[in-house]
C-alpha positions as CSV (number, residue, x, y, z in Angstrom):
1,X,-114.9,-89.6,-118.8
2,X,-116.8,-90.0,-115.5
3,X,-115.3,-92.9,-115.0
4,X,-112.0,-91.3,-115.1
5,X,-112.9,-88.6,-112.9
6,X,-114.4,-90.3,-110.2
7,X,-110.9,-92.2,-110.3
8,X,-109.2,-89.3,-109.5
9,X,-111.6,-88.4,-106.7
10,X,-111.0,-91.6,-105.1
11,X,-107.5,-91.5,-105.5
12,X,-107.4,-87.9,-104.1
13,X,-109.5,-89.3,-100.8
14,X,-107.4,-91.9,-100.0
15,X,-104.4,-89.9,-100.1
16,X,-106.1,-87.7,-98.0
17,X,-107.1,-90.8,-95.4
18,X,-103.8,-92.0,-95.6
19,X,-101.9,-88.6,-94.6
20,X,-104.6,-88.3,-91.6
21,X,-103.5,-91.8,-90.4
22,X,-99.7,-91.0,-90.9
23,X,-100.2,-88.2,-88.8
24,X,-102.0,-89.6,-86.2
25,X,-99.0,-92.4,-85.9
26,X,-96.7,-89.8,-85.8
27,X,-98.1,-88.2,-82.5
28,X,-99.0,-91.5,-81.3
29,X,-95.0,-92.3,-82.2
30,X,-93.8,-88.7,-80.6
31,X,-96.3,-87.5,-77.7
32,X,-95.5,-84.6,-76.4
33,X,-94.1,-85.1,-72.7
34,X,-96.7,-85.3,-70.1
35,X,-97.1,-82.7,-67.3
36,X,-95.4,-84.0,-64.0
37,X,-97.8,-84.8,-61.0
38,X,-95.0,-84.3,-58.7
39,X,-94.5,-80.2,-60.0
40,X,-96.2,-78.0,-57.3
41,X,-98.7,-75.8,-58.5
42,X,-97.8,-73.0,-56.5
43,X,-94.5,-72.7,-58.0
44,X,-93.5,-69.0,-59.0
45,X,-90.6,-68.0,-61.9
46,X,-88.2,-66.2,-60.0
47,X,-88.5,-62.5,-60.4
48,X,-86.3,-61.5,-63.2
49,X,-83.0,-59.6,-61.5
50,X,-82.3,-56.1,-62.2
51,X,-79.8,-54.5,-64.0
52,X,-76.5,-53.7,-62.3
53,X,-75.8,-51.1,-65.4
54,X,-77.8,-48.3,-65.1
55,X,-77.8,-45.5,-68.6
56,X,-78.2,-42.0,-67.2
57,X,-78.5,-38.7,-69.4
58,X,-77.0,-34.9,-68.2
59,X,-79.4,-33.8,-65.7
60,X,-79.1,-37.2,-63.8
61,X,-75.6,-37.1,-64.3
62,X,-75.3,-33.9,-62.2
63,X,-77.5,-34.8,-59.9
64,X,-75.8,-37.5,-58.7
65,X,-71.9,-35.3,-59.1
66,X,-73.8,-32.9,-56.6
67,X,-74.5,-35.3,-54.3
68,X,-70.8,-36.6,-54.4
69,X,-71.2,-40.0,-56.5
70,X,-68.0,-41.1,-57.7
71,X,-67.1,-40.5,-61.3
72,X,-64.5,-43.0,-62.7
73,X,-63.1,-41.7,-66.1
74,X,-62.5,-44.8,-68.7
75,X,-60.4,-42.9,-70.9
76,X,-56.8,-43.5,-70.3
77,X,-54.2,-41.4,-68.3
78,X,-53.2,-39.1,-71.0
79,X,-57.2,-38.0,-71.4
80,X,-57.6,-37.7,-67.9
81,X,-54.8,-35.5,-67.6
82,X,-56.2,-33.5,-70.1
83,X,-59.3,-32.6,-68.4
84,X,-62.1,-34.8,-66.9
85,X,-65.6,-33.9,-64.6
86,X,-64.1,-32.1,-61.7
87,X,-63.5,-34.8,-58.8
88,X,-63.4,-37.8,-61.3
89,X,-61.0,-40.3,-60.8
90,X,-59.1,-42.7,-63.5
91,X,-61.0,-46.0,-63.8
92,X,-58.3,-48.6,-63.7
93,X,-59.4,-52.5,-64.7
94,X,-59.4,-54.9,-62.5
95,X,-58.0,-52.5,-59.3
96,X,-59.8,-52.3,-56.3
97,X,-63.2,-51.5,-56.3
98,X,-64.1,-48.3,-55.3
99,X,-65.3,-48.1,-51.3
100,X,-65.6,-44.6,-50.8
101,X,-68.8,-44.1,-52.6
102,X,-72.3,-45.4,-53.1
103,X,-72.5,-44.6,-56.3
104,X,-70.7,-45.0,-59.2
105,X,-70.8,-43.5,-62.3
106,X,-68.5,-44.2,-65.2
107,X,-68.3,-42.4,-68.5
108,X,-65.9,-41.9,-71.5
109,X,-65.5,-39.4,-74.1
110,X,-69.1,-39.2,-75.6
111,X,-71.8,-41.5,-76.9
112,X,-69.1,-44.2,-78.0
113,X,-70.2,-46.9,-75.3
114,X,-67.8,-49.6,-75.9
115,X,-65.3,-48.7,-73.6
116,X,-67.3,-47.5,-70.8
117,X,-69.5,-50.8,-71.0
118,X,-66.4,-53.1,-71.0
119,X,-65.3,-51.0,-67.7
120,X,-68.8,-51.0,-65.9
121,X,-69.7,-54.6,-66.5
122,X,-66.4,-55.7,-65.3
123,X,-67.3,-53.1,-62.1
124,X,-70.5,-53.8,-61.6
125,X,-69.2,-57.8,-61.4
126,X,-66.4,-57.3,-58.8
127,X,-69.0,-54.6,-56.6
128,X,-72.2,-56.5,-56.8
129,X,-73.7,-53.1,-56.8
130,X,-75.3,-50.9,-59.3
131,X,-73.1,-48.9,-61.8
132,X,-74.2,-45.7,-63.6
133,X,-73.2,-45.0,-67.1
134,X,-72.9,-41.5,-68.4
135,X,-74.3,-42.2,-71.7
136,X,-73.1,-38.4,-73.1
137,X,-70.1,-38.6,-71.4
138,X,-67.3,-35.6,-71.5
139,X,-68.7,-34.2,-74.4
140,X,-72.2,-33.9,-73.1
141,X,-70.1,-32.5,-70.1
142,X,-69.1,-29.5,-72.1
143,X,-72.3,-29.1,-73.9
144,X,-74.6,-28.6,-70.9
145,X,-71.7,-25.8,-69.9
146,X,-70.1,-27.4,-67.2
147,X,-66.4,-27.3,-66.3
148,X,-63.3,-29.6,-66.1
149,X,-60.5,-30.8,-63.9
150,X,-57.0,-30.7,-65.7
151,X,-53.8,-31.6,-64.9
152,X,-52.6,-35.0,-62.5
153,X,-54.6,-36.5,-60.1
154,X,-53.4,-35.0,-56.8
């Protein structure tokens, strides 16, 4: 019986030995790629850019309407019409961008982001500039008390 497990002890060992060799001709087979000599040092990551979209709540949102930011409404004609933050204008895809303002702040009906997203990514890529998204929208609007613009642009 010792005979028999001494066997297996053997047996188990050289399994072992033979997995540590396997390995090691694998990494001798696959090195990982050695660190270039000619990479400077003093090389930096580029700092990571910042965010043309910009989420802002109520109080920043009529911060910036007192201070005459532009507010582009994304939610069709027949909304607008209906009654929209007082001196908004209609945000129209792919017209031109708007040159009358700084800043830019576009918003839909409420916290339903899809729209408005769609509209201030394609801004903020035609204007290079920072866009501001009314994340409450008309309905936060109306919450905090404010009022609204009806009827056609004039």
């Amino acid at each position: 019986m010792r005979r028999k497990q001494a066997k297996w002890w053997l047996e188990a060992a050289a399994v072992l030995i033979l997995a540590l060799i396997l390995a090691g001709a694998s990494y001798y087979l696959n090195p990982p790629p050695p660190q270039s000599a000619l990479e400077p040092a003093s090389v930096e990551p580029a700092a990571p850019q910042a965010s043309a979209l910009e989420p802002i709540d109520i109080e920043q949102a009529q911060e910036l309407h007192q201070a005459g930011a532009l507010f582009l409404d994304t939610r069709g004609q027949e909304a607008f019409a209906a009654g929209r933050i007082p001196g908004a204008r209609p945000y129209s895809p792919g017209g031109p961008p708007p040159s009358d303002s700084n800043e830019v702040v576009l918003y839909g009906q409420g916290p339903d982001l899809d729209q408005v997203l769609a509209a201030a990514e394609e801004l903020a890529s035609r204007t290079g500039g920072p866009v501001y998204i009314f994340i409450e929208g008309l309905d936060g609007w109306l919450a905090w008390g404010e009022s609204l613009e009806k009827g056609a642009l004039r």
